[in-house]
Biopython code that builds the backbone (N, CA, C, O; Angstrom):
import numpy as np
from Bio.PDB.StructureBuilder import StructureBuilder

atoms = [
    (1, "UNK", "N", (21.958, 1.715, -8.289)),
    (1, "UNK", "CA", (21.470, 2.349, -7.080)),
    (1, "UNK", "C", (19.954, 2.541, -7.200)),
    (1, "UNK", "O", (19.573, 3.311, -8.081)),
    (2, "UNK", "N", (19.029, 1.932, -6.414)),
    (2, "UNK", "CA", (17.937, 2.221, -6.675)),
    (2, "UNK", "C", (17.190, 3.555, -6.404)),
    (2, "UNK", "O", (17.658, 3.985, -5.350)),
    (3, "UNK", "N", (16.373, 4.289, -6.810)),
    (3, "UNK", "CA", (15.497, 5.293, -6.663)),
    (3, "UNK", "C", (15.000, 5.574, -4.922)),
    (3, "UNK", "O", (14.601, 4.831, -4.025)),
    (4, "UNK", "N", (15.256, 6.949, -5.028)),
    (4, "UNK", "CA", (14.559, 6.991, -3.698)),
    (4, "UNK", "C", (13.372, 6.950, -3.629)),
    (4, "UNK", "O", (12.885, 7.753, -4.424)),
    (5, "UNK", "N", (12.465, 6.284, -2.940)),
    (5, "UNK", "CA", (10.900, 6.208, -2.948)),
    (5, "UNK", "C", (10.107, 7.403, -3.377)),
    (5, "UNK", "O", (9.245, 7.336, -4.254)),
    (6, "UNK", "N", (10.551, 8.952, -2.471)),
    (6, "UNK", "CA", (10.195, 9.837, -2.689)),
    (6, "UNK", "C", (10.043, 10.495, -4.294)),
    (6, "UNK", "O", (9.449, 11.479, -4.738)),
    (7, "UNK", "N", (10.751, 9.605, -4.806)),
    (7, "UNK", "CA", (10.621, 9.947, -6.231)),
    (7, "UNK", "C", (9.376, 9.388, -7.027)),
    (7, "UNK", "O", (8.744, 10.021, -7.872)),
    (8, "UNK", "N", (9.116, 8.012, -6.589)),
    (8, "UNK", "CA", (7.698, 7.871, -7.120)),
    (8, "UNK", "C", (6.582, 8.497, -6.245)),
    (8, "UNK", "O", (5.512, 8.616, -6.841)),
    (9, "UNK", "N", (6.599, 8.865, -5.130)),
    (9, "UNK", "CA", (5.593, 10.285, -5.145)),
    (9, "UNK", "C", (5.123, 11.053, -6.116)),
    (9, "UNK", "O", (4.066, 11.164, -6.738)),
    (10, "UNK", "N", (6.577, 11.756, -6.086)),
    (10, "UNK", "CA", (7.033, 12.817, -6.775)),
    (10, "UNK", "C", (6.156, 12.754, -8.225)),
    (10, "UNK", "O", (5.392, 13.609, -8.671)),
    (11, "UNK", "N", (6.549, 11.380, -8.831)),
    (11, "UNK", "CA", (5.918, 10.829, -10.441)),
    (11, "UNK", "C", (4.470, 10.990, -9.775)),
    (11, "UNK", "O", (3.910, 12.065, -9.988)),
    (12, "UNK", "N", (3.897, 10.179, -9.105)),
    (12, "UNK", "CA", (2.276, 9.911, -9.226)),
    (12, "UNK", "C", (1.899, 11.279, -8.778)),
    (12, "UNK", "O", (0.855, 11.608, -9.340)),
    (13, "UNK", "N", (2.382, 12.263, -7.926)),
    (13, "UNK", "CA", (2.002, 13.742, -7.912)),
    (13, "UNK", "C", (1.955, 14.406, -8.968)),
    (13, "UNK", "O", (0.997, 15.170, -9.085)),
    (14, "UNK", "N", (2.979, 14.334, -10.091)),
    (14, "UNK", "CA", (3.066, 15.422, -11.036)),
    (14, "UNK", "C", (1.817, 14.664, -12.566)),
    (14, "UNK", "O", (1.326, 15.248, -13.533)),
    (15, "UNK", "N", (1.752, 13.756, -12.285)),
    (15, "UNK", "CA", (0.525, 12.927, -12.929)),
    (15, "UNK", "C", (-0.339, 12.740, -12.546)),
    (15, "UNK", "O", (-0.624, 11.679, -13.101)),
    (16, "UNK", "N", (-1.215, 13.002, -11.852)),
    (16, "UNK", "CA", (-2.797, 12.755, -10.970)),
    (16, "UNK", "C", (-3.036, 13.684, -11.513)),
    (16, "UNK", "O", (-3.662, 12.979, -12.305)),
    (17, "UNK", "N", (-3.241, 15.237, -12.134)),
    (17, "UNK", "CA", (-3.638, 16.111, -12.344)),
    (17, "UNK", "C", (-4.278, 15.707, -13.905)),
    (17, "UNK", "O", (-5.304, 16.350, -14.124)),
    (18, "UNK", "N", (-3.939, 14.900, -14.884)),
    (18, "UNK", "CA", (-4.570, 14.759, -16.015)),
    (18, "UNK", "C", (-5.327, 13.211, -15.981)),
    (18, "UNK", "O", (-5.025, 12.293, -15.219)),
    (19, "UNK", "N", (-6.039, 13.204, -16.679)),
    (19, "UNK", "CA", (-7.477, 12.228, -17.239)),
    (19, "UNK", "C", (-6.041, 11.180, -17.611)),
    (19, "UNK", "O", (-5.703, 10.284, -16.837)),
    (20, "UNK", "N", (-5.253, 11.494, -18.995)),
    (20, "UNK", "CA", (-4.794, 10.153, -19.393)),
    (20, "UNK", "C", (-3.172, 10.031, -18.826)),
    (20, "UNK", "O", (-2.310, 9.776, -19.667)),
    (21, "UNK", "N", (-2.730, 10.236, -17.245)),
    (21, "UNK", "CA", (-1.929, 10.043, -17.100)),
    (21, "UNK", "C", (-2.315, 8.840, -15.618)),
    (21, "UNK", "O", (-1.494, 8.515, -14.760)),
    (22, "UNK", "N", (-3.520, 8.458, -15.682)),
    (22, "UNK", "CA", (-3.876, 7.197, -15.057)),
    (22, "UNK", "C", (-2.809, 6.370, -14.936)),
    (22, "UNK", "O", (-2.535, 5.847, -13.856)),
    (23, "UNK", "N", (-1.972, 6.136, -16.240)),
    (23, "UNK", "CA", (-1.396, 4.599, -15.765)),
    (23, "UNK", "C", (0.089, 5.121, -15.468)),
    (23, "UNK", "O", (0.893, 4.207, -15.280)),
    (24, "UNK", "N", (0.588, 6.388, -15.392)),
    (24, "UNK", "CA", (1.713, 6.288, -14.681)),
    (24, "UNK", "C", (1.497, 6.827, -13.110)),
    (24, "UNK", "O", (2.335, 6.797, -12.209)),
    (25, "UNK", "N", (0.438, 7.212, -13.063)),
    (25, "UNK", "CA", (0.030, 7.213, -11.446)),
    (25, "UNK", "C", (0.035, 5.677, -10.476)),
    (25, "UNK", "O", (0.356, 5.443, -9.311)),
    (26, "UNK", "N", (-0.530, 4.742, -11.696)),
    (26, "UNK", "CA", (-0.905, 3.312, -11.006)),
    (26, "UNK", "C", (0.814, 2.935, -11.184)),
    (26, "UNK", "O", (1.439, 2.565, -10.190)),
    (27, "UNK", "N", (1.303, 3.029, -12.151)),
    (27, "UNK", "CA", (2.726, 2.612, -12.326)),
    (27, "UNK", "C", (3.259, 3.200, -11.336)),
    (27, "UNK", "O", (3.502, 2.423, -10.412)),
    (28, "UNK", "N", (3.484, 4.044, -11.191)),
    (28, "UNK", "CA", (4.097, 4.775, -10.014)),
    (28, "UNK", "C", (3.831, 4.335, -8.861)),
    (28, "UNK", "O", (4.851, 4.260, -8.176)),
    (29, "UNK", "N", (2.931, 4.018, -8.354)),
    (29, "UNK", "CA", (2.588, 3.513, -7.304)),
    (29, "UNK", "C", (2.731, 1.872, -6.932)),
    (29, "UNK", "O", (2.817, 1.130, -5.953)),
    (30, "UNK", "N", (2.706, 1.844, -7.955)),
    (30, "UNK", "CA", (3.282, 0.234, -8.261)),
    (30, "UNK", "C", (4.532, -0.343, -7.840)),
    (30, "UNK", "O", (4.806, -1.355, -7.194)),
    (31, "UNK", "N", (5.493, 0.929, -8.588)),
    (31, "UNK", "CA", (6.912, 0.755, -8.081)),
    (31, "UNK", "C", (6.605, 0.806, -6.514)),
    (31, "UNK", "O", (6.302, -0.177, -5.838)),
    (32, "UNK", "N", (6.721, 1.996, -6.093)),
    (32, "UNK", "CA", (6.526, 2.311, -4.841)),
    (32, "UNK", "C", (6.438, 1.169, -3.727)),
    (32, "UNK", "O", (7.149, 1.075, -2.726)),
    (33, "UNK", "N", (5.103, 0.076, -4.244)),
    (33, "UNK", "CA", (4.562, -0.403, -2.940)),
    (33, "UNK", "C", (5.821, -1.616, -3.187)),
    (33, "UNK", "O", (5.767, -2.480, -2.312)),
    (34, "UNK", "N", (7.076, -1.862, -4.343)),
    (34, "UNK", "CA", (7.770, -2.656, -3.905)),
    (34, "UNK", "C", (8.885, -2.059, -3.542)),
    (34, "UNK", "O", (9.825, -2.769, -3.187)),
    (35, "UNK", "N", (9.000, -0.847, -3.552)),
    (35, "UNK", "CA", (10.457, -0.549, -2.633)),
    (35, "UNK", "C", (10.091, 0.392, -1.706)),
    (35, "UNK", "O", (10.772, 1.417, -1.729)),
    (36, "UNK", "N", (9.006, 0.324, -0.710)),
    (36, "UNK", "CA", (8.541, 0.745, 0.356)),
    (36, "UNK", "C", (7.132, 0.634, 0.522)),
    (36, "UNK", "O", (6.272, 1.514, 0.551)),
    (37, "UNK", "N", (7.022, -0.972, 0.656)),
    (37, "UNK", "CA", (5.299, -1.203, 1.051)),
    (37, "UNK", "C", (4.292, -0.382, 1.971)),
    (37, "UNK", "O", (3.085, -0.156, 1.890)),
    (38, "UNK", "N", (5.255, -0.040, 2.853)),
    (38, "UNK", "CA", (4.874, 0.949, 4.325)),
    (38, "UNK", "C", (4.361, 2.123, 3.711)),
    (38, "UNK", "O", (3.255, 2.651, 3.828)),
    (39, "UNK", "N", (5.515, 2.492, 2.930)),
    (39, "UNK", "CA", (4.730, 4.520, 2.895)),
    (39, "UNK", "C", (3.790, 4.055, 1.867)),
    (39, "UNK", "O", (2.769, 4.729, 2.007)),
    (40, "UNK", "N", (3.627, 3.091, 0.747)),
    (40, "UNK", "CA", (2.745, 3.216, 0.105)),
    (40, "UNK", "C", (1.438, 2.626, 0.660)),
    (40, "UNK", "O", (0.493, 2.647, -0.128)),
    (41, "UNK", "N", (1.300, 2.299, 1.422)),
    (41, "UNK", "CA", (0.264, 1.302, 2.427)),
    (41, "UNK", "C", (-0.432, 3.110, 3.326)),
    (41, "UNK", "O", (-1.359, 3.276, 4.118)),
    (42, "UNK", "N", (0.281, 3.842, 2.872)),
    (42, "UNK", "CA", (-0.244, 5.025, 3.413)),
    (42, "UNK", "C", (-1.133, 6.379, 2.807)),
    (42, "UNK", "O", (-1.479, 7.485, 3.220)),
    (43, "UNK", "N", (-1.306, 5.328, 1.218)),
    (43, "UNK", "CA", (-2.014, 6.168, 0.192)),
    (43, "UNK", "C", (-3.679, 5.227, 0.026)),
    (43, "UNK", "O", (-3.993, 4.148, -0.477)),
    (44, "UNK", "N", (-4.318, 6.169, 0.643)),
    (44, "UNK", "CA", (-5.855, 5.375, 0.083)),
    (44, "UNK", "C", (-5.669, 5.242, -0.848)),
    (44, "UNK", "O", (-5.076, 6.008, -1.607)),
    (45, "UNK", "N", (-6.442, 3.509, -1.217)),
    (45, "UNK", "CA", (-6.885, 2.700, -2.593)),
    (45, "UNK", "C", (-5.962, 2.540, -3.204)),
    (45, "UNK", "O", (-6.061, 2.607, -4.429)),
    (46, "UNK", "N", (-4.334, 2.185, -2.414)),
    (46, "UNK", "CA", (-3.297, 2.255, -3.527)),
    (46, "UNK", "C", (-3.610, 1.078, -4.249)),
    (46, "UNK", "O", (-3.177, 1.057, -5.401)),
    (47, "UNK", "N", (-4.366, -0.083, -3.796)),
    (47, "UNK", "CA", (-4.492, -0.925, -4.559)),
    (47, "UNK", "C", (-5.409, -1.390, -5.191)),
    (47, "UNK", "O", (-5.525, -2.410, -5.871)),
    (48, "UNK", "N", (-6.259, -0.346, -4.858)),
    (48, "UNK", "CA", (-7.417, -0.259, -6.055)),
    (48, "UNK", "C", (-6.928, 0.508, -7.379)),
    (48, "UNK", "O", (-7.378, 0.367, -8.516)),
    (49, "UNK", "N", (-5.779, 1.450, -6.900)),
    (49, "UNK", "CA", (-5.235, 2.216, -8.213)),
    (49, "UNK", "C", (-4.282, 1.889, -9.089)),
    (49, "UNK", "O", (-4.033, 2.482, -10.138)),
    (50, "UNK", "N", (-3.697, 0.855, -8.616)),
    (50, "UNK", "CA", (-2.907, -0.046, -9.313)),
    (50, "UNK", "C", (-3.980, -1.004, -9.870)),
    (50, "UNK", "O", (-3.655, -1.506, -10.946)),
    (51, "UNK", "N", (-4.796, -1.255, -9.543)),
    (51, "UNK", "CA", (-5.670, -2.237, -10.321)),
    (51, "UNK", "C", (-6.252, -1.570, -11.367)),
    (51, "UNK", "O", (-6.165, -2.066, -12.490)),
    (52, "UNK", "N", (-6.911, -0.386, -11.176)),
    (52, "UNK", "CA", (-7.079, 0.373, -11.828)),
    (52, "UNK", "C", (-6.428, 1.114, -13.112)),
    (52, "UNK", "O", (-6.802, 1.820, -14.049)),
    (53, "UNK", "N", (-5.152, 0.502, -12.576)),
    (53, "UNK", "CA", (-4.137, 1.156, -14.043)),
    (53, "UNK", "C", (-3.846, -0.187, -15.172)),
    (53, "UNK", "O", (-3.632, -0.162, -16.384)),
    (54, "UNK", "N", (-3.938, -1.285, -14.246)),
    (54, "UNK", "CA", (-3.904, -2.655, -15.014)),
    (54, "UNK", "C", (-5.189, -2.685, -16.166)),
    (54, "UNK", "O", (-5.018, -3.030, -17.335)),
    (55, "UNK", "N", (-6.209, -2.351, -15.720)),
    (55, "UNK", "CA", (-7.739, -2.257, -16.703)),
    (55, "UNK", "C", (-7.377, -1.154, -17.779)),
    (55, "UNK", "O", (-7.753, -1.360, -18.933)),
    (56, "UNK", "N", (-6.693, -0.029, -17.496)),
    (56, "UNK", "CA", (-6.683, 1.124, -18.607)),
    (56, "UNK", "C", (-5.426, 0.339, -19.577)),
    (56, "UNK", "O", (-5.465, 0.589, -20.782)),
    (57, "UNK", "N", (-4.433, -0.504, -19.123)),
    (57, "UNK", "CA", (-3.349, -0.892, -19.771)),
    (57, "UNK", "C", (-4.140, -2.182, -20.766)),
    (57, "UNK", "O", (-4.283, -2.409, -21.967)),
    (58, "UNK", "N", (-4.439, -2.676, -19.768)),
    (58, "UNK", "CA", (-5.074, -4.617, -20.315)),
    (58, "UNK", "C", (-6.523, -4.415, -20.929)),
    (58, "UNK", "O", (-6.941, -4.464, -22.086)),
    (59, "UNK", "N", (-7.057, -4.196, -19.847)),
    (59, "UNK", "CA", (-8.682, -4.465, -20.651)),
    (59, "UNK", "C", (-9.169, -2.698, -21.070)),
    (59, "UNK", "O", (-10.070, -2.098, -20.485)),
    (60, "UNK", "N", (-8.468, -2.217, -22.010)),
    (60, "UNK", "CA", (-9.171, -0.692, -22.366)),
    (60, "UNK", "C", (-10.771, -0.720, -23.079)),
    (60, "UNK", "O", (-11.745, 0.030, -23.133)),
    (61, "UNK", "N", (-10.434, -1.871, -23.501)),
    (61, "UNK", "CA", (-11.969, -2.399, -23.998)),
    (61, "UNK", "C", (-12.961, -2.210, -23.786)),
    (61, "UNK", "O", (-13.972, -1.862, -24.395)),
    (62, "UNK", "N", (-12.450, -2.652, -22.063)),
    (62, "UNK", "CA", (-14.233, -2.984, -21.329)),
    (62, "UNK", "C", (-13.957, -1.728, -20.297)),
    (62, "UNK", "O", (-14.094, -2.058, -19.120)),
    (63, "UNK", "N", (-13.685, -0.690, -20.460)),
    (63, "UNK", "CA", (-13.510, 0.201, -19.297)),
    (63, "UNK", "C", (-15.038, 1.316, -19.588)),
    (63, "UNK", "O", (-15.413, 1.810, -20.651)),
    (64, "UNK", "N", (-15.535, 1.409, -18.469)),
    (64, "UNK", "CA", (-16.655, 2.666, -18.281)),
    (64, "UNK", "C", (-16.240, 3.777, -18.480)),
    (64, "UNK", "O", (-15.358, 4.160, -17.712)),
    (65, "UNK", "N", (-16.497, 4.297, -19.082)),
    (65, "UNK", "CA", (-16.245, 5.999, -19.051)),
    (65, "UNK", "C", (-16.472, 6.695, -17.647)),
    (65, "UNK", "O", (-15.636, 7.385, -17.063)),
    (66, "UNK", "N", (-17.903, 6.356, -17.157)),
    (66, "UNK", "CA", (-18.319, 7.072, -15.881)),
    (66, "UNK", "C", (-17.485, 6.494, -15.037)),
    (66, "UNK", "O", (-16.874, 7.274, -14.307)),
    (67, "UNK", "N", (-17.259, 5.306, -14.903)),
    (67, "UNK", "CA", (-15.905, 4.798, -13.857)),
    (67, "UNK", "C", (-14.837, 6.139, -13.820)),
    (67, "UNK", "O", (-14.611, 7.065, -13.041)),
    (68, "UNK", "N", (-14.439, 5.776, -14.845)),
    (68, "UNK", "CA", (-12.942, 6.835, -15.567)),
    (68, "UNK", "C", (-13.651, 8.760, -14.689)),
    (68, "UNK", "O", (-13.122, 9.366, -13.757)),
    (69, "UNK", "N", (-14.693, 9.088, -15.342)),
    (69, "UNK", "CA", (-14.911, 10.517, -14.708)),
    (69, "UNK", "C", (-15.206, 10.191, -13.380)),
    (69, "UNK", "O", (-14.346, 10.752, -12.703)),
    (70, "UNK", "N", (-15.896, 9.639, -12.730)),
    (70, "UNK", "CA", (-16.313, 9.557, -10.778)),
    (70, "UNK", "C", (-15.134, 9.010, -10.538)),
    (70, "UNK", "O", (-15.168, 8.695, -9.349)),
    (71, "UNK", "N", (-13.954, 8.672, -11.056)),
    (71, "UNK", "CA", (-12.556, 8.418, -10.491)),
    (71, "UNK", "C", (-11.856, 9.790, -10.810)),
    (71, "UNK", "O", (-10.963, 10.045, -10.003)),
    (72, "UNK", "N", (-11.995, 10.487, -11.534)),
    (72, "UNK", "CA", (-11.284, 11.528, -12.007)),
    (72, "UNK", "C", (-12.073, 12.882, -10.730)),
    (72, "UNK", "O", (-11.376, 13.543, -9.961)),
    (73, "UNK", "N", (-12.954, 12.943, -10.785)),
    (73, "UNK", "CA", (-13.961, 13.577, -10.325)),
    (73, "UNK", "C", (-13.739, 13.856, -8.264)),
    (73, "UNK", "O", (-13.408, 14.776, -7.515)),
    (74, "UNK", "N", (-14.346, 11.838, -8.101)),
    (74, "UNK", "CA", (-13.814, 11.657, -6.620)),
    (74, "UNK", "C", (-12.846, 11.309, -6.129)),
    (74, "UNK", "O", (-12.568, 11.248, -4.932)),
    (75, "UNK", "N", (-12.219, 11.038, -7.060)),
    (75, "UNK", "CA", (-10.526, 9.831, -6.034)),
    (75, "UNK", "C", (-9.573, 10.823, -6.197)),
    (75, "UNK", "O", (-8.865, 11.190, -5.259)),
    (76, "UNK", "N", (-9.491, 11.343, -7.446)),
    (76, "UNK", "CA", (-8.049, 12.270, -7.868)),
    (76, "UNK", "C", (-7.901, 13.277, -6.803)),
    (76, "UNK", "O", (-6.720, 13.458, -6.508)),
    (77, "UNK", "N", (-8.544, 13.817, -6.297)),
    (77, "UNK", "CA", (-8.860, 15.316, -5.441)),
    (77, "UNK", "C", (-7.949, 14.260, -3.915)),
    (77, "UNK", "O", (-6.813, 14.502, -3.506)),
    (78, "UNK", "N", (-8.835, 13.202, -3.402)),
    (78, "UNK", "CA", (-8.191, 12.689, -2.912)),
    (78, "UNK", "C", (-6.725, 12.125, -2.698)),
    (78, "UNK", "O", (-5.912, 12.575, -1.891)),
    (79, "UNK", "N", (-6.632, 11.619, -3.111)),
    (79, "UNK", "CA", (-5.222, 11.161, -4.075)),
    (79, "UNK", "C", (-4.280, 12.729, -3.497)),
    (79, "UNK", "O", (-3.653, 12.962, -2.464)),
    (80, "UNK", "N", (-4.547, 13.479, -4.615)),
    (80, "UNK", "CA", (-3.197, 14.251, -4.456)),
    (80, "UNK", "C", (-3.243, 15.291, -3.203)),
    (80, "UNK", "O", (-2.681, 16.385, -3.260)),
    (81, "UNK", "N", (-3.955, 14.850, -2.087)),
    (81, "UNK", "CA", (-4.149, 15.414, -1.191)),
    (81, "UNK", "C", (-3.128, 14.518, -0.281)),
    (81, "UNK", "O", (-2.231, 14.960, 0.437)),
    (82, "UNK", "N", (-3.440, 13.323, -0.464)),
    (82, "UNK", "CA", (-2.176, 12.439, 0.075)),
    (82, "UNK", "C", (-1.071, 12.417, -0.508)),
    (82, "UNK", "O", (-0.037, 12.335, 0.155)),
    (83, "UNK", "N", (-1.056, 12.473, -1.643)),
    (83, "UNK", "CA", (0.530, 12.389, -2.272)),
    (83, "UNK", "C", (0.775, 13.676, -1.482)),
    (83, "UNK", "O", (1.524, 13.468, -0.527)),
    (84, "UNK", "N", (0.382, 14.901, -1.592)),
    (84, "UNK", "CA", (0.802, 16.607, -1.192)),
    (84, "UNK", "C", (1.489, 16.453, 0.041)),
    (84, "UNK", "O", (2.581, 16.960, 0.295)),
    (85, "UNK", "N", (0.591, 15.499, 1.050)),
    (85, "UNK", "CA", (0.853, 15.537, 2.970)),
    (85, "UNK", "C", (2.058, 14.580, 2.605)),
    (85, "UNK", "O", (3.153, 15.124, 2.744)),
    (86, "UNK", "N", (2.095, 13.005, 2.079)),
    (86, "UNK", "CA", (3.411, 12.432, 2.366)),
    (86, "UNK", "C", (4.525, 13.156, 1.709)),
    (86, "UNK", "O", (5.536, 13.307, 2.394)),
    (87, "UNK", "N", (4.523, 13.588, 0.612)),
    (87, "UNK", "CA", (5.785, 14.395, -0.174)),
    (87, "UNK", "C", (5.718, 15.911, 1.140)),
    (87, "UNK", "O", (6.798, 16.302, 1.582)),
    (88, "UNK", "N", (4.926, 16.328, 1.428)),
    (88, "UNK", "CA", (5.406, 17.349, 2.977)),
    (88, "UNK", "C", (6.063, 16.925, 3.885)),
    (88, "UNK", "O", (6.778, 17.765, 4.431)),
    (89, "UNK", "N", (6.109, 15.616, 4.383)),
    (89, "UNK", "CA", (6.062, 14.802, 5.137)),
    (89, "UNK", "C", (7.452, 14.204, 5.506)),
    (89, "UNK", "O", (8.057, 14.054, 6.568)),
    (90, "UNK", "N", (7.723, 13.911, 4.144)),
    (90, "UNK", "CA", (8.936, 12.762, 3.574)),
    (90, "UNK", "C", (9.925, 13.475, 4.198)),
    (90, "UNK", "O", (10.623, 12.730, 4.885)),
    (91, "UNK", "N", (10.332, 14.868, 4.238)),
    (91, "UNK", "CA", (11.154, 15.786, 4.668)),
    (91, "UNK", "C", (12.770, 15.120, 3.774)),
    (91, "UNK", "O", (12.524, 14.211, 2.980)),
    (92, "UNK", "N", (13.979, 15.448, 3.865)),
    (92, "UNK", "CA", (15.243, 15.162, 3.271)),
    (92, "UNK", "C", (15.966, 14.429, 3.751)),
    (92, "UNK", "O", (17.052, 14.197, 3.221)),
]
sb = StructureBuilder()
sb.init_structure("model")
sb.init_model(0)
sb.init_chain("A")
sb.init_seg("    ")
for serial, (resi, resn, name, xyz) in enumerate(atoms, 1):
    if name == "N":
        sb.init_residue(resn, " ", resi, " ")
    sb.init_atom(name, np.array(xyz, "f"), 0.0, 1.0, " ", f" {name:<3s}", serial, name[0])
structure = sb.get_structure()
């Protein structure tokens, strides 16, 4: 039985709040945009943040730090402002 969508919300909500839980936010969202492209098509930069989780997984190498904080800094605040409204939203 597959997962209800609302559940990877649920994941990338309770993970946006820390620095190194980046890649289950992008994972999470990952799932998401394949078992409901729509609601996830409703999160700014979902696919910049999935790309974004591919670089912290694949290339940790070459990653900026200041990238990592002005993402932590500007996007996250964002981010769980949308995860907050669709998980309000989603209703039962």
């Amino acid at each position: 039985m597959p997962r209800d969508p609302r559940t990877y919300l649920w994941d990338a909500r309770q993970a946006v709040g820390l620095l190194r839980q980046f890649e289950i936010v992008g994972e999470a969202l990952n799932q998401l945009r394949k078992v409901d492209a729509e609601l996830a098509a409703r999160i700014p930069d979902v696919n910049r943040i999935v790309a974004f989780r591919n670089i912290l997984i694949h290339g940790y190498a070459s990653v900026d730090d200041a990238l990592v904080w002005q993402t932590l800094t500007d996007k996250v605040p964002v981010l769980e402002t949308a995860l907050d409204g669709l998980l309000d939203g989603a209703g039962g």
